[in-house]
C-alpha positions as a printed NumPy array, in Angstrom:
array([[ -6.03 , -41.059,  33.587],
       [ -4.35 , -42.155,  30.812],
       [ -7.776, -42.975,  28.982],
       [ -9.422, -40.003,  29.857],
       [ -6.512, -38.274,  28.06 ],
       [ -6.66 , -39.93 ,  24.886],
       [-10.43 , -39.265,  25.34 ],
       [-10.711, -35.516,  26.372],
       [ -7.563, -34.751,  23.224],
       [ -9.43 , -36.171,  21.115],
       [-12.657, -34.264,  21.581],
       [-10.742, -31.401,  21.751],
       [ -9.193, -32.173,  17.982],
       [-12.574, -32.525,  17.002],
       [-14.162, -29.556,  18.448],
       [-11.089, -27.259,  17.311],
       [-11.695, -28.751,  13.484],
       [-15.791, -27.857,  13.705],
       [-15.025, -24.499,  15.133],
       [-12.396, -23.362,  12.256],
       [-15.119, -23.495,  10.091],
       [-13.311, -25.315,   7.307],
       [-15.815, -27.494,   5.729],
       [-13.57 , -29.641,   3.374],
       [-13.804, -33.147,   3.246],
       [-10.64 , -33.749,   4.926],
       [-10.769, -31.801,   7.31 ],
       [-14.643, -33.402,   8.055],
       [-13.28 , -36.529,   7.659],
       [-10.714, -36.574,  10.468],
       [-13.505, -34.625,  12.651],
       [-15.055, -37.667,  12.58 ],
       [-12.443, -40.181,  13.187],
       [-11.672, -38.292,  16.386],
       [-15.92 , -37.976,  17.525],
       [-15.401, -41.76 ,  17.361],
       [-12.168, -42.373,  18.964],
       [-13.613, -39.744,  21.652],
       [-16.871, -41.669,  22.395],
       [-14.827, -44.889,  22.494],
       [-12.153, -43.783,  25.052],
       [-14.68 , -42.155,  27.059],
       [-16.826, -45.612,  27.149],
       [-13.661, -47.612,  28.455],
       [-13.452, -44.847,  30.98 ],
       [-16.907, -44.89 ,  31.985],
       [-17.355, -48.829,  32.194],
       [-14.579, -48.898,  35.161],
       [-16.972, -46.822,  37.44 ],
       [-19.957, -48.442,  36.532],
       [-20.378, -51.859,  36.304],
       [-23.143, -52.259,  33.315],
       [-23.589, -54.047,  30.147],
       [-24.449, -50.658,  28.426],
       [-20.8  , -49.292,  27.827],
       [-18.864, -52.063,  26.76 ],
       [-21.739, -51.954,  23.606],
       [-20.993, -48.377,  23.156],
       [-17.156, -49.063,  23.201],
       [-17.947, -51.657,  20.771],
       [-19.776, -49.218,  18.621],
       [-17.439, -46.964,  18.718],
       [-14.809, -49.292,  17.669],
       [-16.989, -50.586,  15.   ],
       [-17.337, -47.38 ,  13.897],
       [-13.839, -46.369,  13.805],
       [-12.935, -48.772,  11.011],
       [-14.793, -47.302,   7.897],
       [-14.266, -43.294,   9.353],
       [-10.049, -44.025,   9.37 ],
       [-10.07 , -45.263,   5.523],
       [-12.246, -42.601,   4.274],
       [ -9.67 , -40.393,   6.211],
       [ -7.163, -41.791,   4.236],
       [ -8.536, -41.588,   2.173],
       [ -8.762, -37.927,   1.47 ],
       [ -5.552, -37.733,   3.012],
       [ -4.317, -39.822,  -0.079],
       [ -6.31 , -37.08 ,  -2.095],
       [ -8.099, -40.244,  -3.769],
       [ -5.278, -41.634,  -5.862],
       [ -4.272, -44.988,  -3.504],
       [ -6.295, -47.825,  -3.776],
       [ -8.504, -46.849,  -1.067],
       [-11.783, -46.464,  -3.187],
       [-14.872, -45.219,  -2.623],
       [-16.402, -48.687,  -3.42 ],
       [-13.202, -49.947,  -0.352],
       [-15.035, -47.589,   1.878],
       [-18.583, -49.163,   0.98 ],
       [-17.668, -52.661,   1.772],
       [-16.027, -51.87 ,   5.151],
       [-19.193, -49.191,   6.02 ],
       [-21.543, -52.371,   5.651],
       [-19.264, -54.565,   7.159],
       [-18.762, -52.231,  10.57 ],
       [-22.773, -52.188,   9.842],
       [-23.261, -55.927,  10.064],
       [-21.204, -56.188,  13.127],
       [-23.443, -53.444,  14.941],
       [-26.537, -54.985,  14.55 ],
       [-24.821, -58.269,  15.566],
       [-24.349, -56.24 ,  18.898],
       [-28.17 , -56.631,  19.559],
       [-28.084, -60.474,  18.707],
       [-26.715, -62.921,  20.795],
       [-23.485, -62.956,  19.438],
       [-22.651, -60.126,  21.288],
       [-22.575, -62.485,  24.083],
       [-19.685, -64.293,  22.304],
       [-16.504, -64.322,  24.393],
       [-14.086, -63.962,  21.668],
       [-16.674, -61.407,  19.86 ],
       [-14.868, -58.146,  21.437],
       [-11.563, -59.794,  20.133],
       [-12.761, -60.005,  16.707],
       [-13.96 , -56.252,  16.683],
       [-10.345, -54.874,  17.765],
       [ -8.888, -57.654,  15.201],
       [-11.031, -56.125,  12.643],
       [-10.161, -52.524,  13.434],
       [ -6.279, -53.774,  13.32 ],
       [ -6.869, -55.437,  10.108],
       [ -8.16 , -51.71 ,   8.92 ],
       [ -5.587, -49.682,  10.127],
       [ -2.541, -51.614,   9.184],
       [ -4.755, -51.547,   5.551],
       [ -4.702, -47.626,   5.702],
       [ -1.256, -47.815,   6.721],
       [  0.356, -49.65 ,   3.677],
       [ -2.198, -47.679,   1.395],
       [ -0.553, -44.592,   2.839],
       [  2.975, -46.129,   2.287],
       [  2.486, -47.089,  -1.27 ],
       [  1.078, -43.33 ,  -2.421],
       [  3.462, -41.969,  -0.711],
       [  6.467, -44.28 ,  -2.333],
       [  5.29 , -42.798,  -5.83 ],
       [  4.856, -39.323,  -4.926],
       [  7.628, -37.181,  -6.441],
       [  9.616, -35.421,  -4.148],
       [  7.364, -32.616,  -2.659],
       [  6.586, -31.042,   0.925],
       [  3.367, -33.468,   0.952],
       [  5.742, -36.556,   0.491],
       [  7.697, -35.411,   3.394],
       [  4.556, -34.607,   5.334],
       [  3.071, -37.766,   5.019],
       [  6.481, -39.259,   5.276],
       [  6.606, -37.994,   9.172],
       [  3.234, -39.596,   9.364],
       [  4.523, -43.191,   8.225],
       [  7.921, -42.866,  10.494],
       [  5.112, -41.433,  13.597],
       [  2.69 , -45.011,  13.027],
       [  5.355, -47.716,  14.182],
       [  6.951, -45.262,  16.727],
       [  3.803, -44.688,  18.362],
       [  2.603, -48.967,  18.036],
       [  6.5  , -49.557,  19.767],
       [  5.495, -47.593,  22.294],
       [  2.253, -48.181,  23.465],
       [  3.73 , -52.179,  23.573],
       [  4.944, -50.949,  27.096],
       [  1.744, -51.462,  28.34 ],
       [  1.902, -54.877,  27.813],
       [  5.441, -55.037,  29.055],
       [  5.855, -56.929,  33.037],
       [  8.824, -57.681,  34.985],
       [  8.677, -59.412,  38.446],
       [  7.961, -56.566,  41.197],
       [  7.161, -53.963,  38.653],
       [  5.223, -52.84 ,  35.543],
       [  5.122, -49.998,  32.925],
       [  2.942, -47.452,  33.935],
       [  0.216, -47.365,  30.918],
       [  0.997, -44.19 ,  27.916],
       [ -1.061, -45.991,  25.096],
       [ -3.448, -43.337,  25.407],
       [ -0.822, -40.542,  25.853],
       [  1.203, -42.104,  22.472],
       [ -2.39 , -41.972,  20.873],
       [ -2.948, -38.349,  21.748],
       [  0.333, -37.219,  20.951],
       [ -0.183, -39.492,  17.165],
       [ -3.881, -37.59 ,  16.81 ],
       [ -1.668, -34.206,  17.27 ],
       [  0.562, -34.359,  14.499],
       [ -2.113, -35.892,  12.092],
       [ -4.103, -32.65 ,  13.101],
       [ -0.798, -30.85 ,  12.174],
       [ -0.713, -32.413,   8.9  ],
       [ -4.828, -32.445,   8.095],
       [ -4.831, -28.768,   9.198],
       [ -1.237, -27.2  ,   8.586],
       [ -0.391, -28.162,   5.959],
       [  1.597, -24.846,   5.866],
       [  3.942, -26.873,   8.253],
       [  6.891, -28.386,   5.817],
       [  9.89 , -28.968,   7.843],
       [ 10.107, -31.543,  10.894],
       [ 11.329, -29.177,  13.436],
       [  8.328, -26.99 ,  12.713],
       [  6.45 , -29.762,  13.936],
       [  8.902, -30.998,  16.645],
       [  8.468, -26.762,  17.948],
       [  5.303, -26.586,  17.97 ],
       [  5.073, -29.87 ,  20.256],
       [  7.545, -28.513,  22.149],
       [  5.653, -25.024,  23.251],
       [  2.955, -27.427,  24.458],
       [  5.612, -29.419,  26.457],
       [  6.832, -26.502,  28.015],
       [  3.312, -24.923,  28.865],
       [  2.307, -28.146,  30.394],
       [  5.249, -28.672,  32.809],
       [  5.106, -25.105,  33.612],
       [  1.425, -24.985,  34.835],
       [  2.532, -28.497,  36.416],
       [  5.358, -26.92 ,  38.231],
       [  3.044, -23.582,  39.401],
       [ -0.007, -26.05 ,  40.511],
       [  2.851, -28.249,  42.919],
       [  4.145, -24.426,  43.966],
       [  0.661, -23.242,  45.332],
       [ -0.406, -26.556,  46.235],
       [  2.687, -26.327,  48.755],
       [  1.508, -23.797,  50.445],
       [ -1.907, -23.897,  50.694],
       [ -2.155, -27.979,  50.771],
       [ -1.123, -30.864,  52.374],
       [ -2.234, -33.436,  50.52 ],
       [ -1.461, -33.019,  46.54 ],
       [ -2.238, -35.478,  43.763],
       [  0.118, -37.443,  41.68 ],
       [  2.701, -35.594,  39.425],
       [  1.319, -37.93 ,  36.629],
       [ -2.727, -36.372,  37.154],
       [ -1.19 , -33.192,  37.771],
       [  0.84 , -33.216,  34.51 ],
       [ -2.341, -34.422,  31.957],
       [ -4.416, -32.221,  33.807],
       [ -2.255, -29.766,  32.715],
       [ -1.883, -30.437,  29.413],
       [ -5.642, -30.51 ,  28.335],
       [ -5.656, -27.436,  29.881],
       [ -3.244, -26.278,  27.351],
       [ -4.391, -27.871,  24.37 ],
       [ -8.084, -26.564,  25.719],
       [ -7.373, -23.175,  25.931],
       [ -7.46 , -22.351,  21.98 ],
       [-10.892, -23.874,  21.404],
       [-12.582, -22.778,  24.577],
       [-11.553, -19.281,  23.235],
       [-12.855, -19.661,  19.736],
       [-16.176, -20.835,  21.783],
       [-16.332, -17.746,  23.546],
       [-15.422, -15.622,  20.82 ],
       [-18.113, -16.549,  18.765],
       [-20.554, -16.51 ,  21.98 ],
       [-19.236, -12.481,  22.293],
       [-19.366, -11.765,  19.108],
       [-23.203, -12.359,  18.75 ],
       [-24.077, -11.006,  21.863],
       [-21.451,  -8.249,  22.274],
       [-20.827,  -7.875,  18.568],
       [-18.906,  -4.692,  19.543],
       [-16.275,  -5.8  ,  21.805],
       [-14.122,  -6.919,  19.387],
       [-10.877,  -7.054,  21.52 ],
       [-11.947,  -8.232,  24.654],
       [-10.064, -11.181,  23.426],
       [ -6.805,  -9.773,  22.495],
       [ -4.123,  -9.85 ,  24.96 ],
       [ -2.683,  -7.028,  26.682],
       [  0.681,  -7.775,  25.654],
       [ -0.465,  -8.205,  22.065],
       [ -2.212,  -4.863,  21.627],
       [  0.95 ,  -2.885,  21.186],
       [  1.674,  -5.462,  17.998],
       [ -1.952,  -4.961,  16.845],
       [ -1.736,  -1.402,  16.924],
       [  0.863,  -1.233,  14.846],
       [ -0.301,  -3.637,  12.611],
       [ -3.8  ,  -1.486,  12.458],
       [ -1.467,   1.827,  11.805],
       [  0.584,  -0.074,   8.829],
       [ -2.623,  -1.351,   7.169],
       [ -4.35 ,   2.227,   7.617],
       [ -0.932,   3.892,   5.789],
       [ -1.082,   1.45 ,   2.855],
       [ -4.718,   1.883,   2.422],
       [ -4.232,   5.994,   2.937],
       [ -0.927,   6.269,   0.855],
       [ -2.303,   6.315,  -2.511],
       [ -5.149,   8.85 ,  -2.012],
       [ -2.547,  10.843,  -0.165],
       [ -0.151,  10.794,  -3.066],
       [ -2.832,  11.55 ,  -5.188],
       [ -4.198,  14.564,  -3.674],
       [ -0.757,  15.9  ,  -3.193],
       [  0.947,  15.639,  -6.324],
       [ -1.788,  16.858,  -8.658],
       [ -1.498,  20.021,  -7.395],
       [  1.818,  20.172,  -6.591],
       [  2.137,  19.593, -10.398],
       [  0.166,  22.333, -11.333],
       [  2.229,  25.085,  -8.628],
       [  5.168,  23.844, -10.201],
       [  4.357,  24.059, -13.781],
       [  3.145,  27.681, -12.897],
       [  6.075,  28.366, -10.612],
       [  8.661,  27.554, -14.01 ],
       [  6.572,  29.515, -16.617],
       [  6.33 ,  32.568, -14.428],
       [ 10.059,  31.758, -13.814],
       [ 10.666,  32.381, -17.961],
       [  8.466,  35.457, -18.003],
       [ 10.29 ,  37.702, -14.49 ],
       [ 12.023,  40.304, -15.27 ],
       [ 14.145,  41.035, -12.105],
       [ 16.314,  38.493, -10.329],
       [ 14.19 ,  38.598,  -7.102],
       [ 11.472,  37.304,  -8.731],
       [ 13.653,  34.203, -10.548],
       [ 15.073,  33.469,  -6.806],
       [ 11.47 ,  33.536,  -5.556],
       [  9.989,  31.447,  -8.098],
       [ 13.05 ,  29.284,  -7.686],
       [ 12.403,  28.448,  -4.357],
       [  8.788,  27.854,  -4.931],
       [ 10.131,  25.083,  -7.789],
       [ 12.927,  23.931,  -5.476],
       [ 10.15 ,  23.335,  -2.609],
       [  8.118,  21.806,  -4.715],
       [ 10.015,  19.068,  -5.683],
       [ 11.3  ,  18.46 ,  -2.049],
       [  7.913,  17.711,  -0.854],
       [  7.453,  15.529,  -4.153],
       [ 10.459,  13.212,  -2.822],
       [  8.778,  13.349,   0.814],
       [  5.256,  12.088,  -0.986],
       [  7.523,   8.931,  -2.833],
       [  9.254,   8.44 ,   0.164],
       [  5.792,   8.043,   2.139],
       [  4.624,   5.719,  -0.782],
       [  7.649,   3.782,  -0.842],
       [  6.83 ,   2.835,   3.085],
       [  3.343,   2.526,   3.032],
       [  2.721,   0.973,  -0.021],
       [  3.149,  -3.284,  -0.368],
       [  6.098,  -4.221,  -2.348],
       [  6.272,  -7.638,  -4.288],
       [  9.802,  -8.735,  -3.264],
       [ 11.713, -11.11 ,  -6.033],
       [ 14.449, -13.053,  -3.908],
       [ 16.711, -14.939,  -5.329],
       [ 19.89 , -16.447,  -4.288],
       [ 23.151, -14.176,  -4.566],
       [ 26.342, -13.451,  -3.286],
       [ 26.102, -10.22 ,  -0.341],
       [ 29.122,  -9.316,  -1.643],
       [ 28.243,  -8.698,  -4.925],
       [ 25.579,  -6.097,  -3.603],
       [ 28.054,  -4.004,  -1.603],
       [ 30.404,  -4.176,  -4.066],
       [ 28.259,  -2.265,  -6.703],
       [ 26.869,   0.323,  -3.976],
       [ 30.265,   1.053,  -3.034],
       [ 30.365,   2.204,  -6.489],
       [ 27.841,   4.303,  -6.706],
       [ 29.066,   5.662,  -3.389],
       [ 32.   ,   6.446,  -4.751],
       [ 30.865,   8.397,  -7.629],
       [ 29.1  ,  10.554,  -5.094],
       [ 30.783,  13.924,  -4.856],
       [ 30.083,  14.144,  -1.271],
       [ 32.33 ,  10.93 ,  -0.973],
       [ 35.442,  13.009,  -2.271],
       [ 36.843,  13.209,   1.22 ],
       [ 35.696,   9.75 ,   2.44 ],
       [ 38.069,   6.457,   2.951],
       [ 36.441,   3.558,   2.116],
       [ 37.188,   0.497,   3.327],
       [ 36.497,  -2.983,   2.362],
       [ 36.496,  -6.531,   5.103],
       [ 34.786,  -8.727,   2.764],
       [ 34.477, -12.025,   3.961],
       [ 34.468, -14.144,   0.078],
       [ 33.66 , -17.552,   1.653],
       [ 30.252, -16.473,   2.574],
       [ 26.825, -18.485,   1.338],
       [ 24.116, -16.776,  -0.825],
       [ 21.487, -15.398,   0.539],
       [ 18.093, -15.053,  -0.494],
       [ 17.526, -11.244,  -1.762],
       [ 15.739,  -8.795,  -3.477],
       [ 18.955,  -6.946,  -4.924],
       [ 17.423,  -3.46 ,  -5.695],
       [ 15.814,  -3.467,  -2.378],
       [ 18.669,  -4.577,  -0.118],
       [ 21.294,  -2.082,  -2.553],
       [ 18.771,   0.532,  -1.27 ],
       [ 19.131,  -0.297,   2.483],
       [ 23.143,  -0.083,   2.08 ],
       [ 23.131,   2.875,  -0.035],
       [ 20.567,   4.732,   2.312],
       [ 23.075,   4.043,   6.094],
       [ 26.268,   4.687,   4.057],
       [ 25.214,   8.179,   2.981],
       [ 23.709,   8.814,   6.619],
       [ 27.167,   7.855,   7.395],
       [ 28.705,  10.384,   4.759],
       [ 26.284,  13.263,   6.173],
       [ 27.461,  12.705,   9.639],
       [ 31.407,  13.133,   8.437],
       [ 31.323,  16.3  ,   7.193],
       [ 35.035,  17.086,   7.165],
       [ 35.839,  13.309,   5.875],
       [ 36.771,  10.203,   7.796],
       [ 36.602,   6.238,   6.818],
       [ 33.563,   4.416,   5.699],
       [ 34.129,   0.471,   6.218],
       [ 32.287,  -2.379,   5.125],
       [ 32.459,  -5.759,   6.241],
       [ 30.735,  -9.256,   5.873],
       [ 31.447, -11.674,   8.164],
       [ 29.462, -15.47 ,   9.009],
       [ 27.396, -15.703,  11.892],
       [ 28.52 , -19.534,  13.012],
       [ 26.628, -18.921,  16.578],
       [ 23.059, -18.877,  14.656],
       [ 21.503, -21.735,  14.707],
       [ 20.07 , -21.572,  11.254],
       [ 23.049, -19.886,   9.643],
       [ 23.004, -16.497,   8.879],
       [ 26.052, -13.645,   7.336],
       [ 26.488, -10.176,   9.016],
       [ 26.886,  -6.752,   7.296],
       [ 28.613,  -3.962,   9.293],
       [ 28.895,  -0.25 ,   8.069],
       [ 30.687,   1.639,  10.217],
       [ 31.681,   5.315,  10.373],
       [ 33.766,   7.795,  12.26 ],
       [ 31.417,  10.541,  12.162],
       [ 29.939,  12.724,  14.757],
       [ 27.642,   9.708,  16.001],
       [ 23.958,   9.44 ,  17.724],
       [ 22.571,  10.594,  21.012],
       [ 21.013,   7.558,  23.378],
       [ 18.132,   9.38 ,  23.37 ],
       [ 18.027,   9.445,  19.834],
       [ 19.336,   5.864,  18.99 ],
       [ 15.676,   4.955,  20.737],
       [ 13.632,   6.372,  17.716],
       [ 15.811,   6.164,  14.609],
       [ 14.057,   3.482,  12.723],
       [ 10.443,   4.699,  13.794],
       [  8.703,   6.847,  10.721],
       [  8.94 ,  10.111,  10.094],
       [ 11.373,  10.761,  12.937],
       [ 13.979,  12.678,  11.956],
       [ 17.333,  15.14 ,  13.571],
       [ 17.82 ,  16.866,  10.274],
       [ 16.797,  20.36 ,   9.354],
       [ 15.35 ,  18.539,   5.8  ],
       [ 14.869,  15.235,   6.748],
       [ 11.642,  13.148,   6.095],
       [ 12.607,  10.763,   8.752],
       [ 11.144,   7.92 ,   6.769],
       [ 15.129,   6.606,   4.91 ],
       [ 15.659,   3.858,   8.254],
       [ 12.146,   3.259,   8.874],
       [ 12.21 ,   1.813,   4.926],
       [ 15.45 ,   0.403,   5.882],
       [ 14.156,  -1.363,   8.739],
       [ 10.724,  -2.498,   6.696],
       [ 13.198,  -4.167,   3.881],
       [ 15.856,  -6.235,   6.133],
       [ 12.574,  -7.112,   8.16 ],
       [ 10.489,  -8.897,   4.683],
       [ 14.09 , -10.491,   4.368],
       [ 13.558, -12.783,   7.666],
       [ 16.856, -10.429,   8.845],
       [ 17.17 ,  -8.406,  11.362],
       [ 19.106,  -4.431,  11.767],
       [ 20.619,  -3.063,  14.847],
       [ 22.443,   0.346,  15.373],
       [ 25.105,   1.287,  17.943],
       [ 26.754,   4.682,  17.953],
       [ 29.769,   6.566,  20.231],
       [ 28.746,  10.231,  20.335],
       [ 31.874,  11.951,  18.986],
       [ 33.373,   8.513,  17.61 ],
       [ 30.706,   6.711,  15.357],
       [ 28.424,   4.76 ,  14.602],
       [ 27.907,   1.4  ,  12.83 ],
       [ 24.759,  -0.51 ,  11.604],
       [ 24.593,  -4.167,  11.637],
       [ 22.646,  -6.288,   9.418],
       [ 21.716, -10.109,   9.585],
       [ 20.376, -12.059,   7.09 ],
       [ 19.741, -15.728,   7.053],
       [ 21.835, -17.986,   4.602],
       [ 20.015, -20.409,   1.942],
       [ 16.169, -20.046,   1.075],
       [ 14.022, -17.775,   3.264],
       [ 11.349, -20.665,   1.943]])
């Protein structure tokens, strides 16, 4: 079991690298590696059922093969700059050469002759190895140092542990996980090869993780059936790899299909979408359609609305009776109203090219509580401040995030009418596990209906007699570019307050 593991992963690896399409060297490179690795594995499986002279020479071949197909790997993984050369590559291609035509001599009868194949392919890897070590040691620090750097810490783990195989005591012995330590190496390197959008080791260590999980959970539901509709079950070891190349099968036996349906069903698009996933690609459809839609939109609205304006304010200078002023006023007055609805709809719709940069939240609330302040309906309105000053920076678009505050605190003013306190407060999130500060506005104003509460932050709902009902749906759009999140909880009759969270340090 264990070799048919290593063997069915690595086909797997291979099949998922032809299938994304990505013809790059690299990528094409480690293809290959894993073809051979594949058709050696399966060979050592093969040979224990039958009992021919025909598999051990494919194993051999394979193994042969192996040799020049992991340095031009590393080749390209090295992005040609260690002193694995195209001329390196050569030599060992005509040496794994040599040694498969010696496979139809004689020699191939040799006893030691299979030992001097996996000596040779040991001789190669421990050569790719310190050629990966040494560009790596003069690589300045970068995300592809660190990359490769979990690669060179992965190499020894994985040789420690498949030494248990060769590990006896009297009465018992190691079960054999060379092949699982081998399939689990092949993993990352296909992490590395075709992520390389993956920086940080617990990105890695999460992603390895969700396949963990999946596998002992469709372990744990095949034992559950198989308990009541069996008497006789397998190992928990068969049960468990079974599992997991059912997982890490899943992915490419989809892209298969997908591209099977798409050239004979080229319309049904979604049949491969998930139920639970179409909610999320509807709205992803409906934002793409608004940012596409918004500037025609604006376009068509405001050229006109330009020209009934412009009309609206000369007739305005030429009326004679006040009637006609208060008409022509509203006309102007309307006019610009739906010209803030048509920037409000841009302002959502439209992409925005964010420029973070690390500063104190503080700061921010400090200079909208400013402008709040200068605000005439804030005459009757306590403000008050809980700013927590031993707070990290954050990562922030200032203008955008001063936006967000300034937009819930004058909601907040709206809903207190005949005055009442407006606080602010800052506070560290130490539960999070990556860190994170909180932002509170509260007020004492009239507060929000449950019903209500459900739909503030979707677009263009609104409870005002004026509104646009786009202000928290903007809101929620900004904290969610910042990797934060916004929540709202209101007392009908006794308040409401908004809470922010933002994550401390780089969002990068």
């Amino acid at each position: 079991m264990d070799t048919f593991t290593l063997a069915a992963t690595s086909f797997i690896i291979c099949l998922s690298l032809i299938l994304t399409g990505k013809r790059d060297k690299l990528h094409m490179s480690f293809a290959g590696l894993c073809a051979a690795v594949f058709i050696w594995q399966s060979a050592v499986f093969l040979s224990e059922f039958f009992a021919t002279t025909f598999w051990p020479i494919i194993e051999n071949l394979a193994l042969l093969a192996i040799a020049p197909l992991t340095l031009r790997l590393f080749r390209h993984l090295t992005r040609n700059k260690s002193f694995i050369s195209q001329g390196v590559v050569i030599i060992f291609f005509m040496l794994s050469l040599a040694g498969i035509l010696a496979l139809l001599t004689k020699l191939a009868q040799w006893p030691h002759f299979p030992i001097l194949i996996i000596s040779y392919v040991i001789t190669v890897l421990i050569f790719c190895y310190l050629s990966l070590w040494n560009h790596a040691k003069r690589l300045p620090p970068s995300m592809e140092k660190k990359r490769l750097g979990y690669l060179l810490i992965a190499c020894p783990i994985a040789l420690l542990l498949s030494s248990f195989d060769f590990l006896t005591f009297p009465g018992y012995s190691f079960p054999s996980i060379s092949g699982l330590v081998m399939a689990a190496l092949l993993y990352l390197m296909l992490l590395i090869v075709a992520y390389p959008q993956l920086n940080e080791l617990h990105e890695f260590f999460a992603r390895a993780l969700v396949i963990f999980i999946s596998t002992m959970a469709g372990t744990i539901i095949f034992y559950f059936v198989a308990l009541f509709f069996s008497a006789n079950t397998p190992s928990f070891t068969s049960v468990m790899m079974a599992s997991f190349l059912i997982v890490i099968s899943l992915t490419p036996l989809k892209m298969i299909l997908k591209k099977a349906f798409s050239f004979f069903y080229p319309e049904s698009k979604d049949v491969f979408t998930s139920l639970y996933e179409f909610d999320e690609k509807l709205e992803s459809e409906k934002a793409f359609m608004l940012a596409e839609m918004a500037p025609v939109l604006a376009h068509e609205i405001r050229n006109p609305l330009g020209s009934i304006k412009g009309a609206a304010q000369y007739l305005k200078s030429e009326a004679v009776t006040d009637e006609q002023k208060n008409l022509l006023d509203i006309i102007i007055e309307e006019a610009n109203r739906l010209n803030a609805v048509v920037h409000q709809f841009m302002d959502y719709a439209r992409p925005y090219q964010y420029k973070f940069k690390a500063q104190s939240i503080n700061v921010i609330i400090q200079k909208a509580i400013s402008i709040i302040a200068a605000n005439k309906l804030a005459e009757n309105i306590n403000i008050v401040r809980e700013l927590n000053h031993d707070l990290p920076e954050v990562e922030t678009d200032e203008q955008q995030l001063m936006q967000v505050i300034l937009n819930i605190a004058l909601n907040a003013i709206e809903a207190m009418p005949q005055g009442g306190t407006l606080t602010f407060r800052t506070f560290n999130i130490a539960t999070s596990a990556e860190g994170g500060i909180g932002v509170t506005i509260r007020d004492t104003g009239s507060g929000i209906g449950r019903e209500e509460i459900k739909n503030i932050f979707k677009p263009f709902y609104t409870t005002k007699k004026r509104g646009v009902g786009l202000g928290l749906a903007i809101c929620q759009k900004i904290i969610k570019e910042h990797g934060g999140l916004i929540r709202v909880k209101s007392i009908p009759g006794q308040g409401t307050v908004f809470f922010i969270k933002l994550r401390a340090g780089s969002l990068f």
